[in-house]
VEXDREN-2710 file (C-alpha; in Angstrom, 1 decimal):
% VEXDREN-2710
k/r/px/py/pz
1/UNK/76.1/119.9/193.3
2/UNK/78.7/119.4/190.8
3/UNK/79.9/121.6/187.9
4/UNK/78.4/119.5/185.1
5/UNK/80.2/121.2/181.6
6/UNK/78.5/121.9/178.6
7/UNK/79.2/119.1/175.8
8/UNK/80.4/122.0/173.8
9/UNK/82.5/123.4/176.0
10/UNK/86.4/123.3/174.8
11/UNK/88.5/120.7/175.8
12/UNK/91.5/122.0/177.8
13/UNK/91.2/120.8/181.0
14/UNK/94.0/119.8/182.7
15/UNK/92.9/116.6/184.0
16/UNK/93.3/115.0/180.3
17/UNK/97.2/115.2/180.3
18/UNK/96.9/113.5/184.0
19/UNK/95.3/110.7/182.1
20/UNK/96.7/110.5/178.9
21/UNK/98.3/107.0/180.3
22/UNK/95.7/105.7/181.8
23/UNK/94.6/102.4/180.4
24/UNK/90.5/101.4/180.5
25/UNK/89.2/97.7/181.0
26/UNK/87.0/96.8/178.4
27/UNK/83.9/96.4/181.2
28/UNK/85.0/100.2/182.3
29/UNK/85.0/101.3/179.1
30/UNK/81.5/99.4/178.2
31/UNK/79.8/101.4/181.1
32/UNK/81.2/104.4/180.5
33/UNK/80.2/104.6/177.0
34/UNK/76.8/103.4/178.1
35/UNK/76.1/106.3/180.8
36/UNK/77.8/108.9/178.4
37/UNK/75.9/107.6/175.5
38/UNK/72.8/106.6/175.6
39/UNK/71.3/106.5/171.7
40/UNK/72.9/108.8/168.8
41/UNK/74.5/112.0/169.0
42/UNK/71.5/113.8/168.2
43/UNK/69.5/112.1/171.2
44/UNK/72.7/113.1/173.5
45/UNK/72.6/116.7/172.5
46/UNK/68.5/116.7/173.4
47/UNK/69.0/115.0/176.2
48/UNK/70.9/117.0/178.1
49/UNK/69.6/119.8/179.9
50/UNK/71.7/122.8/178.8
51/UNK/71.8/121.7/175.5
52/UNK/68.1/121.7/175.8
53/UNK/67.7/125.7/176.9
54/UNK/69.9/127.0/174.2
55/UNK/68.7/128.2/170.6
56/UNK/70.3/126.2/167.4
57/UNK/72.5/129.6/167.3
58/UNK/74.6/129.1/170.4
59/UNK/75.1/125.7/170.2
60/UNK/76.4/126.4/166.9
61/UNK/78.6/129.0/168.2
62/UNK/79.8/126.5/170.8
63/UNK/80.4/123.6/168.1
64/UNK/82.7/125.8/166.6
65/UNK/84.4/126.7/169.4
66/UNK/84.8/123.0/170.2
67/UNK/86.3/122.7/167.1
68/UNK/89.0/125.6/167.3
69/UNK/90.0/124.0/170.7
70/UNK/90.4/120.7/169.6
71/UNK/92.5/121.9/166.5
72/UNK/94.9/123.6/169.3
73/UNK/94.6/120.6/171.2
74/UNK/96.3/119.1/168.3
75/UNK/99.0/121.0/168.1
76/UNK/100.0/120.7/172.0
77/UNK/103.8/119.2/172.2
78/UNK/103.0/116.1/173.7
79/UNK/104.9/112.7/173.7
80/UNK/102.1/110.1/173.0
81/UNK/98.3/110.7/172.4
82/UNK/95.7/108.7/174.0
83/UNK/92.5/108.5/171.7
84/UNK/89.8/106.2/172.1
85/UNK/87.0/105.9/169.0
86/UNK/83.7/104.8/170.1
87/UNK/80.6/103.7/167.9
88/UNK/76.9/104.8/169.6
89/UNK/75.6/102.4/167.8
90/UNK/77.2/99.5/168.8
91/UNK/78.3/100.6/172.0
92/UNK/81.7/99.6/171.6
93/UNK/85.1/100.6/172.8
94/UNK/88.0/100.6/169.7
95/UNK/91.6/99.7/170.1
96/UNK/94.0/101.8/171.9
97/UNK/95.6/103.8/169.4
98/UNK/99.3/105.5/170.7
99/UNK/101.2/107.6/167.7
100/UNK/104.2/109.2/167.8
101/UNK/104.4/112.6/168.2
102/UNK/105.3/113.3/164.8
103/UNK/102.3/112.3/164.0
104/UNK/100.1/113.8/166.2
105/UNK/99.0/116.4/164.4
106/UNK/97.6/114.6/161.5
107/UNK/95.0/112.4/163.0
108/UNK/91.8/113.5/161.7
109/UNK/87.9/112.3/162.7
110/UNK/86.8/110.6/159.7
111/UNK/83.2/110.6/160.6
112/UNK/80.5/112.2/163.3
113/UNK/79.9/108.5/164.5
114/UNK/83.8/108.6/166.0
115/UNK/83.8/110.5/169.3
116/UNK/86.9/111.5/171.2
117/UNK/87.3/110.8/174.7
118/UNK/89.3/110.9/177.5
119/UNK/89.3/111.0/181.4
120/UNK/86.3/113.1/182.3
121/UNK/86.4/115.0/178.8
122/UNK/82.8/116.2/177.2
123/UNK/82.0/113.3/174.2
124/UNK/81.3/115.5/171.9
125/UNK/81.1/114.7/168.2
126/UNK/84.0/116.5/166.3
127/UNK/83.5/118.4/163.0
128/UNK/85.1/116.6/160.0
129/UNK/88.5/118.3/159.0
130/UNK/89.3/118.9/155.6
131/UNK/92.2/116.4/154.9
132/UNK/95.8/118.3/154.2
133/UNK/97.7/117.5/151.2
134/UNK/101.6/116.8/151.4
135/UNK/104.3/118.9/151.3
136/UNK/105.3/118.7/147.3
137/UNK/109.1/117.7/147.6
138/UNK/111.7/118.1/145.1
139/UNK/114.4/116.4/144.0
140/UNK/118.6/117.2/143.0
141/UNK/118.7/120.1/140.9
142/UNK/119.5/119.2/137.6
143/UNK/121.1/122.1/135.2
144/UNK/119.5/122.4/131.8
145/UNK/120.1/125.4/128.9
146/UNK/117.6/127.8/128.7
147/UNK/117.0/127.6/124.9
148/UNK/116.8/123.5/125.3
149/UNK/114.1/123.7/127.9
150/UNK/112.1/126.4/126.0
151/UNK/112.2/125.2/123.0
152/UNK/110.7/121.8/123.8
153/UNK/108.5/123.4/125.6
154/UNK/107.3/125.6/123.5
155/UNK/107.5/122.8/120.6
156/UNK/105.3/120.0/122.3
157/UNK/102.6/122.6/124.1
158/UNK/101.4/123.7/120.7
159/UNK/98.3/122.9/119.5
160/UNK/99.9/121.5/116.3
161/UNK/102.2/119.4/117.6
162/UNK/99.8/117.5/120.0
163/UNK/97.3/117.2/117.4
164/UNK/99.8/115.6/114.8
165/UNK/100.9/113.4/117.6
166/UNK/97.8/112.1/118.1
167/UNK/97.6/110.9/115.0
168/UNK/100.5/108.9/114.1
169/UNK/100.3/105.5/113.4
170/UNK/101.9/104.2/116.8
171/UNK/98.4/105.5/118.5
172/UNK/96.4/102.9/116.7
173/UNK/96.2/98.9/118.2
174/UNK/98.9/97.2/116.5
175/UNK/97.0/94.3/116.5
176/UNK/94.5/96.0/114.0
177/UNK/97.6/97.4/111.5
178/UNK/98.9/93.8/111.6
179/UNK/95.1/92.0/111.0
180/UNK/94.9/94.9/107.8
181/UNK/98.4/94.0/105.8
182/UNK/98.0/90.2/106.5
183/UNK/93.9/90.5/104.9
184/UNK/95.5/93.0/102.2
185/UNK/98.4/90.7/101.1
186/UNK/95.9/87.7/101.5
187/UNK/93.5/89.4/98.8
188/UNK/96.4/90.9/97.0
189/UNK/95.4/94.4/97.5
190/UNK/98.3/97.6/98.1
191/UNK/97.0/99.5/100.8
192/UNK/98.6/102.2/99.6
193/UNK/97.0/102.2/96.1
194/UNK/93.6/101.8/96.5
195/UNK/90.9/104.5/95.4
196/UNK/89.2/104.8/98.5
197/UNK/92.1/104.3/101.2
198/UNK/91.4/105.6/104.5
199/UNK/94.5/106.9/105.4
200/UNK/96.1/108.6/108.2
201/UNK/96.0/112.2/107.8
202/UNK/99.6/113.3/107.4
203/UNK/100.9/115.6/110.1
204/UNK/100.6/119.4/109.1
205/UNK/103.3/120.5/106.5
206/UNK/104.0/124.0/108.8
207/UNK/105.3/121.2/111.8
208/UNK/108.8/121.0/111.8
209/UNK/110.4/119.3/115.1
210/UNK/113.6/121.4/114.9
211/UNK/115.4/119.0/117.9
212/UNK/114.6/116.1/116.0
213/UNK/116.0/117.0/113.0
214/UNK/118.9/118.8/114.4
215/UNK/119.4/114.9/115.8
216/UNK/118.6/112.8/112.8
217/UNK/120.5/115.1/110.9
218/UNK/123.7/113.3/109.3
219/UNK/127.2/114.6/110.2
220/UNK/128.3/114.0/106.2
221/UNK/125.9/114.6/103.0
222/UNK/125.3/111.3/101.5
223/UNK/127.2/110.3/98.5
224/UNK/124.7/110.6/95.2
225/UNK/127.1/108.9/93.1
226/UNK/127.9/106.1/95.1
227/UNK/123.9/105.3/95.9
228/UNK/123.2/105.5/92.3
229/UNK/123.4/102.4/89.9
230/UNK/124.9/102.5/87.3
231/UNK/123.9/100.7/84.3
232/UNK/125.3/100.8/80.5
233/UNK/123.5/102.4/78.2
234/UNK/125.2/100.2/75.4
235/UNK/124.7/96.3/74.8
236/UNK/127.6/93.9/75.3
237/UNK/126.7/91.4/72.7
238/UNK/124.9/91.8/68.8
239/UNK/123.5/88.8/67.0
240/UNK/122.6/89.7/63.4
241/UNK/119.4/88.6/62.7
242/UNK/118.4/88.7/59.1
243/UNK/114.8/88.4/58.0
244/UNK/113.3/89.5/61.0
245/UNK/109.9/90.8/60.2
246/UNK/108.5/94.1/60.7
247/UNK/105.0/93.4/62.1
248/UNK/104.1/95.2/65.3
249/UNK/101.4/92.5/66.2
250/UNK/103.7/89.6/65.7
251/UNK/105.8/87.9/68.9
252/UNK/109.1/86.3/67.8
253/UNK/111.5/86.2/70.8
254/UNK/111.5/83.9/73.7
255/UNK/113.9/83.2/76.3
256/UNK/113.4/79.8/78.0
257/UNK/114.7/79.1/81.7
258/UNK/117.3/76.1/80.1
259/UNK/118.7/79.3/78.8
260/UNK/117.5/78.7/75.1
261/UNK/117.0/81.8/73.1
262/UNK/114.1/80.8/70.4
263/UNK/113.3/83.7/67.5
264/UNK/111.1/83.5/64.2
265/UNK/113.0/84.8/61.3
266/UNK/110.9/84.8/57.7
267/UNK/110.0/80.9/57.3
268/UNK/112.6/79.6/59.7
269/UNK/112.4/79.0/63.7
270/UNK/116.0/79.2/65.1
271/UNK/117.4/78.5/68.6
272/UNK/120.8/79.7/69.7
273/UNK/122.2/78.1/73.0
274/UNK/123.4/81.3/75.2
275/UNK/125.8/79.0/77.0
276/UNK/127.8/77.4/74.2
277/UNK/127.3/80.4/71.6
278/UNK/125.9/77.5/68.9
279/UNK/122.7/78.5/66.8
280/UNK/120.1/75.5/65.2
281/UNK/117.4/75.4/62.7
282/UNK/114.4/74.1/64.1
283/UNK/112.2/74.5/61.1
284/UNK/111.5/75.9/57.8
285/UNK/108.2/76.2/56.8
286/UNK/106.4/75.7/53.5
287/UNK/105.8/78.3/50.9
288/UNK/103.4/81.0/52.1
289/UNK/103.6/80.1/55.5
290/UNK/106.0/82.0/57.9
291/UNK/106.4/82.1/61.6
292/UNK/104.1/84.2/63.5
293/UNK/104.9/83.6/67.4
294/UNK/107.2/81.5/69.9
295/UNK/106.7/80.8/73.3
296/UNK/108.8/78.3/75.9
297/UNK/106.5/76.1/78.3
298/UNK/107.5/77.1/82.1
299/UNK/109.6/74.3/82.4
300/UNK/111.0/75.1/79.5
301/UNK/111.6/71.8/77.7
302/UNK/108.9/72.5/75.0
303/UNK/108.5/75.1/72.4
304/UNK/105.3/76.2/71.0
305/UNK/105.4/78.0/67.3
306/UNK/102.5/79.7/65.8
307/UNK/102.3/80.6/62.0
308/UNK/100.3/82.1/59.4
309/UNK/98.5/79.3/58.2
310/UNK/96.5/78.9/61.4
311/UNK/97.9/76.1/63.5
312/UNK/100.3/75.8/66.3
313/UNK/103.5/73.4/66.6
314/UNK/104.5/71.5/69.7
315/UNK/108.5/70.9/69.7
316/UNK/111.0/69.3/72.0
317/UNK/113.8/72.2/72.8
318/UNK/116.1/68.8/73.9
319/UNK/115.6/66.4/70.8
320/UNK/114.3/69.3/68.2
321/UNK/111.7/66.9/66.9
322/UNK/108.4/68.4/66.6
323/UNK/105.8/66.4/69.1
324/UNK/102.1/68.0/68.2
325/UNK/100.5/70.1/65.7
326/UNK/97.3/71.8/67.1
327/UNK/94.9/73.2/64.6
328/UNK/91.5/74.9/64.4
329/UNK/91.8/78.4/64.1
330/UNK/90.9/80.2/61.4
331/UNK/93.7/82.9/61.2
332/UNK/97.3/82.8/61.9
333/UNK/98.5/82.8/65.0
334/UNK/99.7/86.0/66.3
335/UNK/100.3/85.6/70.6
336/UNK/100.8/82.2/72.6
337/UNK/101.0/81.5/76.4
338/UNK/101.7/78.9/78.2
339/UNK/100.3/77.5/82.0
340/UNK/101.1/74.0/82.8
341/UNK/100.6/71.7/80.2
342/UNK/97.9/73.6/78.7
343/UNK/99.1/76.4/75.9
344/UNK/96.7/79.3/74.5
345/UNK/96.8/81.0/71.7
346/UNK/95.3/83.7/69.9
347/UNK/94.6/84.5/66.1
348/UNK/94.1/87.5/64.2
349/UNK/90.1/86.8/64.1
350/UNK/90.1/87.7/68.1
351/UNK/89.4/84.5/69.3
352/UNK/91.4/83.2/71.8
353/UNK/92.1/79.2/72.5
354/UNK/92.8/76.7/75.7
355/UNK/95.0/73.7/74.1
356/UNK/95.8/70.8/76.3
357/UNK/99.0/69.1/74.3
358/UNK/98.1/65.7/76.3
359/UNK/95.1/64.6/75.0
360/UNK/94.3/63.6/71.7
361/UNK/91.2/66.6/71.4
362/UNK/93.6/69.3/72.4
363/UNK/90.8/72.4/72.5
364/UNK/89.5/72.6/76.3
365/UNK/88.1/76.1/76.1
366/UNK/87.3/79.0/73.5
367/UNK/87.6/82.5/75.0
368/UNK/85.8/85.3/72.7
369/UNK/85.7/89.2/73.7
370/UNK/87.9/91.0/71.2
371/UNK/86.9/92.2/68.0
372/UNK/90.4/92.8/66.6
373/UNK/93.7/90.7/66.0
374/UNK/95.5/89.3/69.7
375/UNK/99.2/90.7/69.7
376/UNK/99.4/90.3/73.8
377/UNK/98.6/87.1/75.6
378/UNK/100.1/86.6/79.3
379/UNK/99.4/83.8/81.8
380/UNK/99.8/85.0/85.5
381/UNK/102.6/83.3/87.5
382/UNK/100.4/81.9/89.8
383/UNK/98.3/80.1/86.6
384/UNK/94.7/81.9/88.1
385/UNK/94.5/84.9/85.7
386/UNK/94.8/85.9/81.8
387/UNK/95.4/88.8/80.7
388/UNK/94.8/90.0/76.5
389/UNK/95.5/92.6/74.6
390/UNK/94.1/93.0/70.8
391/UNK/94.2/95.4/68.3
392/UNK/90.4/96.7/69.4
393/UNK/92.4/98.6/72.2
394/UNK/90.7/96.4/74.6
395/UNK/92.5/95.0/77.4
396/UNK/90.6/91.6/79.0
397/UNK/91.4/89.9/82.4
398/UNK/90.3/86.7/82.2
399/UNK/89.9/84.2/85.5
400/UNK/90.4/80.5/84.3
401/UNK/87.3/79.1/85.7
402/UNK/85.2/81.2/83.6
403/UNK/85.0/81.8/79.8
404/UNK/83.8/85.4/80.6
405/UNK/86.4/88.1/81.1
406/UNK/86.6/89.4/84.6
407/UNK/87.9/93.0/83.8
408/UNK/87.3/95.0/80.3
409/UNK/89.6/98.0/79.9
410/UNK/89.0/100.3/77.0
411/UNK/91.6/103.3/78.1
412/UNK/94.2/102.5/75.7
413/UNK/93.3/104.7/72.3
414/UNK/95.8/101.9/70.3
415/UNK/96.2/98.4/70.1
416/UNK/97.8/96.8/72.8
417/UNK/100.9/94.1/72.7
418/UNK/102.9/94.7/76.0
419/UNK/101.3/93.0/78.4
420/UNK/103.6/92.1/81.9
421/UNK/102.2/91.0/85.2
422/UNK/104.7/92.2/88.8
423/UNK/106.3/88.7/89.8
424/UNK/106.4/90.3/93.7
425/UNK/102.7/91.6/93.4
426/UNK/100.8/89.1/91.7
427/UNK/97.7/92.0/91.5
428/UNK/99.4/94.0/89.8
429/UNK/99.2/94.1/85.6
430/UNK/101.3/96.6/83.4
431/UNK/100.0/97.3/79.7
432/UNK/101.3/99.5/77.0
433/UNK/99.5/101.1/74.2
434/UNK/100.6/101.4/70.4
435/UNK/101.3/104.1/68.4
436/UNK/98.6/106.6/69.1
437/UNK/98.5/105.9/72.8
438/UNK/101.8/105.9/73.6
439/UNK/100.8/105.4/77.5
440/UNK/102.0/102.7/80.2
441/UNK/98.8/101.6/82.5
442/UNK/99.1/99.7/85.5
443/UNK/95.9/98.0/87.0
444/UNK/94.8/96.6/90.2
445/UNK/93.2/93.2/89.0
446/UNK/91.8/92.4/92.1
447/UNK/89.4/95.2/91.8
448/UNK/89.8/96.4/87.9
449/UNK/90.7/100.1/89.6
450/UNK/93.6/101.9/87.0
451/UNK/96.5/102.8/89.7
452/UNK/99.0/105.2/87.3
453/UNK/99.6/105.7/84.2
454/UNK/103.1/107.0/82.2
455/UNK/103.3/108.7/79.2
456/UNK/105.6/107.3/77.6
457/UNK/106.3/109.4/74.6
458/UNK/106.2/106.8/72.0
459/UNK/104.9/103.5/70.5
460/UNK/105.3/100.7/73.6
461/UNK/106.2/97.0/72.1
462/UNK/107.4/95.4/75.3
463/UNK/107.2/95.5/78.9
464/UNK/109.5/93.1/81.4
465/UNK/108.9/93.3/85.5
466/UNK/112.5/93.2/86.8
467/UNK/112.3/91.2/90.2
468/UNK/115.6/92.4/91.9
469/UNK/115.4/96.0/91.3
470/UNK/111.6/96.2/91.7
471/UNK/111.7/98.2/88.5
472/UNK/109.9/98.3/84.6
473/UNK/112.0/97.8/81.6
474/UNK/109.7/98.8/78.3
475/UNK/110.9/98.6/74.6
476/UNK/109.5/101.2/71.9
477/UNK/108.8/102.2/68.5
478/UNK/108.1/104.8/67.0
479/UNK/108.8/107.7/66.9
480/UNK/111.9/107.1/69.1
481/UNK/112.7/103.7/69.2
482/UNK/114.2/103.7/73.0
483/UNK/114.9/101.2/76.2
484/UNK/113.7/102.5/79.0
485/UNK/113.9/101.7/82.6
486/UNK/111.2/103.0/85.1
487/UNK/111.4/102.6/88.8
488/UNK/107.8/101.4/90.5
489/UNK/105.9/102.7/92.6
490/UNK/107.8/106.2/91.8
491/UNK/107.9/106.0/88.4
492/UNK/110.6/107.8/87.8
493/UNK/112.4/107.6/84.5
494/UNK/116.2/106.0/85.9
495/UNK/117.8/104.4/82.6
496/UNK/117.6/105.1/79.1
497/UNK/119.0/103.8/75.9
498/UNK/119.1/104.3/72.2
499/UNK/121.0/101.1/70.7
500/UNK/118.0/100.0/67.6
501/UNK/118.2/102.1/64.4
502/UNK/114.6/101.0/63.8
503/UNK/111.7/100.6/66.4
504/UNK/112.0/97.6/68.9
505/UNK/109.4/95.4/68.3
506/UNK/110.3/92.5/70.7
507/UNK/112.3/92.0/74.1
508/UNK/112.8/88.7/76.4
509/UNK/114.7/88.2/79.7
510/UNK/117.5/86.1/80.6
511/UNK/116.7/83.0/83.5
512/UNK/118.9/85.0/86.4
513/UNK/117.0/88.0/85.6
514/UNK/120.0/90.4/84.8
515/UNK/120.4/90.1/80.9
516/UNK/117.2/91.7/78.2
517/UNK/117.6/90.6/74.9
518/UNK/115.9/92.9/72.2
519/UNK/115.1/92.3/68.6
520/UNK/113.8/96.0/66.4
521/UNK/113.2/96.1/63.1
522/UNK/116.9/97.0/62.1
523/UNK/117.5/92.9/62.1
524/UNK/119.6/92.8/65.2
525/UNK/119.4/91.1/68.4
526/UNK/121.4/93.2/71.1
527/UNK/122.2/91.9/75.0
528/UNK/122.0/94.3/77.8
529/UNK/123.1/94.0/81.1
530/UNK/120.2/96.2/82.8
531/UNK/119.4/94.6/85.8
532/UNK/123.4/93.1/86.7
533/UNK/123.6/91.5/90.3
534/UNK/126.1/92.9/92.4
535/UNK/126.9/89.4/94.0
536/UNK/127.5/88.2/90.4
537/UNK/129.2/90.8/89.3
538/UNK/131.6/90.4/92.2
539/UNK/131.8/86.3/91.7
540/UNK/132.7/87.6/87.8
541/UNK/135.6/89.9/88.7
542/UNK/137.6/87.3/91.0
543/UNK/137.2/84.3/88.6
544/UNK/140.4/83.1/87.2
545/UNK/141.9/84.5/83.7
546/UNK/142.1/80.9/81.6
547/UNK/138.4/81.1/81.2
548/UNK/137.5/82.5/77.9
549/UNK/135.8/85.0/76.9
550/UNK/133.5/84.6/74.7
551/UNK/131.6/87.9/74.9
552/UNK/134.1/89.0/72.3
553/UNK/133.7/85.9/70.3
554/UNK/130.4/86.2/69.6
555/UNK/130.0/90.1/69.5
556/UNK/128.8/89.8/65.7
557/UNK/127.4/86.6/64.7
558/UNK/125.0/85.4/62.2
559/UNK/122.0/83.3/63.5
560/UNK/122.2/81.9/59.7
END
């Protein structure tokens, strides 16, 4: 009778290197499997007679030695490896597998249904193997300093660092920063203003990345006096300008973009050509009466003038022939406006008037709020919004489809005249107060929210939005009577000049946006160049010498 081995019994018999070549027909295969085989492994293991007398210890014991004998198996230094897989349950012989002998060693059993078999070797099923991870290998050796590597180290493992990196603004969808600034300039709203703006919490002010400022770091100090503008603090040109009154709420300088200076002196309306130097009488009016306000259309080619006995003029700036006279109010006719074709004024009964100069019954609209005389009336560029200022200290946005203001603002403690909407942020509304406010509000219209406010130290007449320089000229009274230049959104005090022995009660700006003309109470109109372009300038200093110069010429002349 023949020596039957144990399924578990290890496999180092010397008959499997003998037929480690040997190459099985599929039919061969098929039968062998079948009479090895017959049903699962389980049914195998009960089947067969030893397996059968020995207790669930020792045929552990003998899987495991099965197992340690295959592993050294494994590791024999052999050429080529013949393995055959079969599946019990489909009886099935697999494909003739040969590997190197490199490989050898990392073939592994991924599951009890494979069996191993060879020659006259026991089938029996092999214990999964835990699968080896790969040798880590390393590149060239590249040298670094020590105090580089630790340092970054140390830098980007703290907490601080990783937490404030987190939070930047390049970790958000770029799509959603984009879809925010295009609804916000849309609507007209500064994200950066608003009351309740969810921003991004800044990162911790005890961070410092010391390589990345060692890198950003300059290799010279920037000049200060090179980055700094200068401007002159004294005006290049004086017109005298005799009879000009000394009325806070009253509006009597205009500068229209045909570059046509219009002012209100006593009785008399006067325009002075800035191009030719040449001054003309429009008007004189009748005893009693005296000008009150001017105001150029947008297109400039008409001139409105309101006086003190209630009605408001309509003249051509070309032919200087008068074309309408509006009446109806009840009071002079302290602030006018233009947008379009349609001109509003406002009296010193608080009521405020839509004119339209085309048609024959000129009154379109009646806007009533205030309670005290209008000395600030300013159409927004865009022709959508009004904004008023009266001596009740009130301060009304109007839309121009309703006849109901949209915004009320009471903060001022003094009347308020200087009224000035930003030409770049149509939103945003700049108003001064008088004498006992003294303070420089600026408003988000879109919402009615107050953004900032400067104290200005003194009476505020005037406010002008320069476009180029994104900065606030402002004119004032009492108790100083200076020009000052602001920069927006800092606010930071830049320019400031003391030309006007008497408060400034009026200021207008030139067409190219570099020239402010102011009028105070000391009869003089003085020219500064406070917002100059650079290109200009330039142009100005190459252009040839038989041009005159009339800057000198008219230095001091009359209007009359």
């Amino acid at each position: 009778m023949k020596n039957i081995r144990s399924p578990c019994s290890p496999i180092s018999s010397p008959r499997f290197s003998q037929r480690t070549n040997l190459e099985f027909s599929r039919a061969s295969a098929k039968k062998k499997s079948q009479s090895l085989f017959n049903g699962s492994p389980k049914s195998y293991l009960s089947n067969n007679s030893n397996n059968a007398q020995m207790s669930p210890l020792k045929t552990l014991s003998k899987l495991s030695k099965a197992s340690i004998a295959l592993a050294s198996f494994r590791k024999q230094k052999v050429n080529e490896t013949c393995i055959f897989s079969f599946n019990p349950d489909e009886h099935k012989q697999s494909t003739l597998l040969t590997t190197p002998k490199k490989n050898s060693q990392k073939l592994e059993l991924e599951d009890d249904s494979f069996w191993l078999g060879a020659g006259n070797v026991s089938q029996t099923p092999a214990k999964k193997q835990p699968k080896t991870q790969k040798a880590i290998t390393h590149d060239r050796f590249i040298p670094r300093t020590t105090s580089d590597t630790s340092a970054t180290f140390a830098v980007e493992k703290s907490a601080s660092y990783i937490e404030a990196k987190q939070k930047q603004p390049s970790y958000l969808d770029v799509n959603a920063i984009a879809y925010q600034e295009e609804v916000a300039k849309a609507c007209g709203v500064a994200l950066d203003k608003r009351i309740l703006a969810f921003n991004i919490e800044p990162p911790p002010s005890d961070h410092r990345d010391v390589l990345k400022a060692n890198w950003n770091r300059p290799l010279r100090p920037p000049n200060s006096n090179l980055a700094k503008r200068k401007i002159s603090t004294q005006p290049f040109r004086v017109l005298d300008a005799p009879g000009l009154l000394d009325d806070y709420y009253l509006n009597l300088l205009d500068w229209s973009p045909s570059n046509l200076l219009a002012i209100g002196l006593g009785r008399s309306c006067y325009i002075w050509n800035a191009v030719t130097g040449t001054a003309d009488e429009l008007f004189e009016a009748e005893e009693g009466d005296y000008i009150c306000s001017v105001k150029f259309s947008s297109c400039g080619e008409f001139l409105s003038v309101g006086t003190n006995f209630n009605v408001v003029q309509i003249w051509c700036s070309r032919t200087l022939k008068r074309i309408r006279l509006l009446k109806g109010h009840v009071a002079r006719v302290s602030a006018l406006s233009w947008k379009g074709a349609t001109v509003t004024s406002g009296a010193r009964d608080g009521s405020i008037w839509n004119h339209d100069v085309r048609i024959a019954k000129h009154k379109i609209g009646e806007l009533a709020s205030h309670t005290g005389e209008i000395c600030g009336l300013e159409w927004r560029l865009d022709g959508q919004l009004l904004a008023s200022g009266g001596n009740d200290n009130m301060v009304n946005i109007w839309d121009a489809r309703s006849s109901l203001p949209k915004h009320t603002k009471t903060d001022h403690t003094s009347a308020v005249k200087a009224l000035a909407w930003c030409p770049w942020q149509l939103s945003l509304l700049a108003t001064g107060g008088g004498r006992e406010d003294q303070k420089i509000n600026f408003w988000n219209t879109t919402n009615g929210s107050k953004l900032n406010t400067i104290n200005a130290g003194s009476q505020v007449t005037t406010l002008i939005w320069s476009r180029q320089y994104k900065e606030l000229f402002s004119s004032h009274g009492h108790p100083n009577n200076r020009l000052m230049i602001w920069g927006y959104p800092s606010l930071t005090l830049i320019s400031e000049m003391n030309g006007h022995d008497d408060r400034v009660l009026h200021s207008a700006l030139s067409p190219d946006g570099q020239t402010i003309v102011t009028g105070a109470a000391d009869e003089n109109l003085k020219f500064w160049k406070s917002f100059e372009s650079k290109k200009k300038k330039q142009l100005n200093s190459g252009a040839g010498q038989n041009e005159p110069d009339l800057s000198s010429s008219f230095s001091k002349m009359a209007i009359r």
